[in-house]
C-alpha positions in Angstrom: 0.0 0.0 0.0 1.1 3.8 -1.3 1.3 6.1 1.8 -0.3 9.4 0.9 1.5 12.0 -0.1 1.2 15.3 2.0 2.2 18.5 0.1 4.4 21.1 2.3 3.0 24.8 2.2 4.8 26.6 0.0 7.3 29.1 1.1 6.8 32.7 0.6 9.3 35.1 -0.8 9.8 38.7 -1.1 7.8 38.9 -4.1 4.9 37.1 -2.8 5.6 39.1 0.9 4.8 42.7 -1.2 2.1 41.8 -3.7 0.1 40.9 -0.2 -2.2 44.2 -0.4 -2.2 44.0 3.0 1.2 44.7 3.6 1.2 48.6 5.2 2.7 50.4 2.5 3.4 53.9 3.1 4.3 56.2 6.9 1.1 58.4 7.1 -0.1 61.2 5.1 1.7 64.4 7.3 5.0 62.6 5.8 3.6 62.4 2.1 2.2 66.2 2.4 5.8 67.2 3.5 7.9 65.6 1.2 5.3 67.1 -1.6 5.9 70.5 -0.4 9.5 69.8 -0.7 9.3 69.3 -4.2 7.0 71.8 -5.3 9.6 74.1 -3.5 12.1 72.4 -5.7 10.1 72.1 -9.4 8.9 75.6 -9.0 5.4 76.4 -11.0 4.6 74.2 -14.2 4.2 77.0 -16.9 3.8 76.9 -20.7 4.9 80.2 -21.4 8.8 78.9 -21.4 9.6 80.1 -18.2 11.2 77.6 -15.4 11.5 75.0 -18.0 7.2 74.3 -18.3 6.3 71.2 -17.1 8.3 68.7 -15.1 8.3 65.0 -15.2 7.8 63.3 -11.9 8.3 59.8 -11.6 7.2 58.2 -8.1 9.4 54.8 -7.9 7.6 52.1 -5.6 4.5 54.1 -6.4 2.8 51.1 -4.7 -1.0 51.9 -4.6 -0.2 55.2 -6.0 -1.2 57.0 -2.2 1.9 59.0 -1.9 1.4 60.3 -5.5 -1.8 61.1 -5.3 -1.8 63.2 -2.1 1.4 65.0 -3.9 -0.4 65.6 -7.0 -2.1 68.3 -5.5 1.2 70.5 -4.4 2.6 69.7 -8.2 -0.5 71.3 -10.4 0.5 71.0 -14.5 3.5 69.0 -13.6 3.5 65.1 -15.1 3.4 62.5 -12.1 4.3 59.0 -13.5 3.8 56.0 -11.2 6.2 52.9 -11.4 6.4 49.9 -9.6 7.6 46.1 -10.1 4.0 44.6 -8.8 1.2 44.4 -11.4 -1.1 44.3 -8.5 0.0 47.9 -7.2 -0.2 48.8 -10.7 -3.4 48.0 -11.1 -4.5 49.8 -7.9 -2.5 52.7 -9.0 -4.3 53.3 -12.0 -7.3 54.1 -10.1 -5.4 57.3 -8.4 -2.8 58.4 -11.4 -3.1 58.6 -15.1 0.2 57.0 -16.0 1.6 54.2 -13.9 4.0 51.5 -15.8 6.0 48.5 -14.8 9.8 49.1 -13.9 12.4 47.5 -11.8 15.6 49.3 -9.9 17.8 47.2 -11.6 20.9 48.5 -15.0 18.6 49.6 -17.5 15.0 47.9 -15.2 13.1 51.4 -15.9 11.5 52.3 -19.0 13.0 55.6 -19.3 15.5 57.1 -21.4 18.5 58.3 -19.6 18.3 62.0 -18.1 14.5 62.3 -18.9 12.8 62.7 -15.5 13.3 65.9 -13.4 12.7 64.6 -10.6 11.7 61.3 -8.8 9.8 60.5 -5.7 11.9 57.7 -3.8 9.3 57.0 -0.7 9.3 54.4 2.1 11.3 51.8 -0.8 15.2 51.7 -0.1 14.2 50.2 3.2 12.5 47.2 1.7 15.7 46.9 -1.1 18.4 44.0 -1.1 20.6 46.0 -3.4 20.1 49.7 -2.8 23.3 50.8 -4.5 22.0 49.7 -8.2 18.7 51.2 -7.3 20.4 54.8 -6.4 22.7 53.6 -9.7 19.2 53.5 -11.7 17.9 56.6 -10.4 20.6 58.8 -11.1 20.8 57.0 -14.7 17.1 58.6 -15.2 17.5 61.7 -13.9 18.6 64.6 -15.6 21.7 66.8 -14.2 20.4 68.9 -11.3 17.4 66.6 -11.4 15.7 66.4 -7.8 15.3 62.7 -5.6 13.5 63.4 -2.8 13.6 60.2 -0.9 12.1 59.4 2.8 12.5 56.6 4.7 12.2 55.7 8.6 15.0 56.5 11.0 17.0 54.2 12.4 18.3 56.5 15.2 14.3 58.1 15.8 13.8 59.5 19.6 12.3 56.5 21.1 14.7 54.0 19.0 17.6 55.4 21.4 15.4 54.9 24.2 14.6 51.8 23.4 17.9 50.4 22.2 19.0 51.6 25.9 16.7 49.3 27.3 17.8 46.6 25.3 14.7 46.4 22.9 14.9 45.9 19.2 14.0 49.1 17.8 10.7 50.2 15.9 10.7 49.6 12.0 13.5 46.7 12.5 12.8 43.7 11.2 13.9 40.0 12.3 11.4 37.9 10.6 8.4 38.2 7.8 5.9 36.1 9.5 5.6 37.6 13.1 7.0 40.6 15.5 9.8 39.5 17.6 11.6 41.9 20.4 10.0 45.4 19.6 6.9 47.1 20.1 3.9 47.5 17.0 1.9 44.9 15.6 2.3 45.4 11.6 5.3 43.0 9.8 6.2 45.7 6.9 9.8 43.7 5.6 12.8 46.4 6.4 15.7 44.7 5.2 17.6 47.6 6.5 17.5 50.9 7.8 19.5 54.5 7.9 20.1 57.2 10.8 20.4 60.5 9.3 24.1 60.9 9.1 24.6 57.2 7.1 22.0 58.8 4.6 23.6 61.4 4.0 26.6 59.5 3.1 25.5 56.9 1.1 23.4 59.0 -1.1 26.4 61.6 -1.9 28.5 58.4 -2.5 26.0 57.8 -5.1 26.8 60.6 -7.2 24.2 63.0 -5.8 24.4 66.7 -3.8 22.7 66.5 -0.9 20.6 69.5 -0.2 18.2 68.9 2.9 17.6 66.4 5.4 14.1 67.1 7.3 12.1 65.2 9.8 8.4 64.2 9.6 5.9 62.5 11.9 5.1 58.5 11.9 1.3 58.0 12.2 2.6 54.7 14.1 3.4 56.2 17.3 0.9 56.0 20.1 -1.7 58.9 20.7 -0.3 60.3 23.9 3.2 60.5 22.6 2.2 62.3 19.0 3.3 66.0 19.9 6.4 65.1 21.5 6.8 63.1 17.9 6.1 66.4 15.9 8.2 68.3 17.8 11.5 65.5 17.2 10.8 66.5 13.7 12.7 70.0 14.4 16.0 67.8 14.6 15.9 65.6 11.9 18.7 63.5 13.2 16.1 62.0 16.2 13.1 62.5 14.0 10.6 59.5 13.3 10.9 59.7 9.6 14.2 61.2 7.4 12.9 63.4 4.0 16.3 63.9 2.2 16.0 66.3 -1.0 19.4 65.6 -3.3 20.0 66.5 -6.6 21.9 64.9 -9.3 25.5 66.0 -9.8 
């Protein structure tokens, strides 16, 4: 007689980990709305009488479900926002919130745009999630233009209550040990941070990347309990212990 056969669950990557919908995608609106006012600082006014150039090309890498774009969309009237992401799920949920969104990957030559076409590109909550970060920065800058803006946010390593917590020997917030369940540190969400920056190893690794850094700012994370919120927007005055780093760089 045959035994039956059992068949093990199959093992989820990556892939499979961030075309789960589920998966919290994006820090909270206050950061979106201040990294939009960043750029619009930066583009200047769209125009079509020749001045400042007339419309700039956006492009919102990791678009995701195309939130982030579409809350910035409103700070960047007349100026083209293109979405692009490697999942054709967040692509299709995209659509519903931009007018352009296309398939691309931050690999040599993995986005669909000439070189030194865009004039700027929103990097947001991504180079956390990357495995290779340097060919991603190595793709962005291939897209860019000279003096083209990345505005780029991701969570701080070093944040006010990280230090705290490290102190007390607690794994800090937005660290991630596994992909299945929260182990050592406070929150209840399992976002896959592969790694994270403090303020002063940003800084670094993106100039090393052939960019100028112009601005490092601070914004708020909509994760931190009630109680502790304004103590959170006020960190954001010193970037460095801020809960989340907005870095404005521009191509060199």
């Amino acid at each position: 007689m045959t035994p039956p056969t059992t068949t093990a669950p199959p093992r989820r990557g990556l892939r499979d980990f961030y075309e789960n919908p589920a998966v919290p995608v994006a820090s909270g609106t206050p950061r979106s709305v201040r990294q939009a006012r960043m750029l619009a600082a930066a583009l200047g006014p769209a125009t079509t009488d020749g001045t400042n150039g007339g419309p700039k090309t956006v492009l919102d890498i990791g678009c995701g479900d195309g939130t982030a774009a579409a809350t910035a969309a409103p700070f960047l009237p007349g100026h083209r926002i293109v979405g692009v992401d490697w999942s054709q799920d967040a692509l299709r949920r995209a659509h519903a919130r931009l007018p352009y969104a296309v398939r691309g990957e931050l690999t040599d030559g993995g986005l669909p745009f000439a070189s030194a076409t865009a004039d700027a590109v929103l990097f947001s909550e991504v180079i956390e999630h990357l495995v290779d970060p340097d060919d991603a920065l190595d793709e962005i800058r291939r897209v860019l233009r000279p003096g083209g803006h990345l505005m780029l946010s991701t969570p701080n390593l070093a944040a006010w209550y990280n230090r705290a917590l490290l102190l007390a020997g607690v794994q800090p917030v937005f660290s991630e040990v596994s992909l299945r369940a929260i182990h050592g540190r406070p929150g209840r969400e399992v976002v896959g941070h592969l790694r994270l920056y403090t303020a002063r190893a940003l800084r670094e690794f993106v100039a090393a990347s052939g960019f100028e850094v112009v601005a490092v700012r601070g914004a708020p994370f909509h994760g931190v309990p009630r109680p502790l919120r304004g103590l959170d927007r006020l960190a954001c005055a010193l970037p460095s212990a801020a809960s989340i780093l907005l870095l404005h760089a521009r191509r060199t």
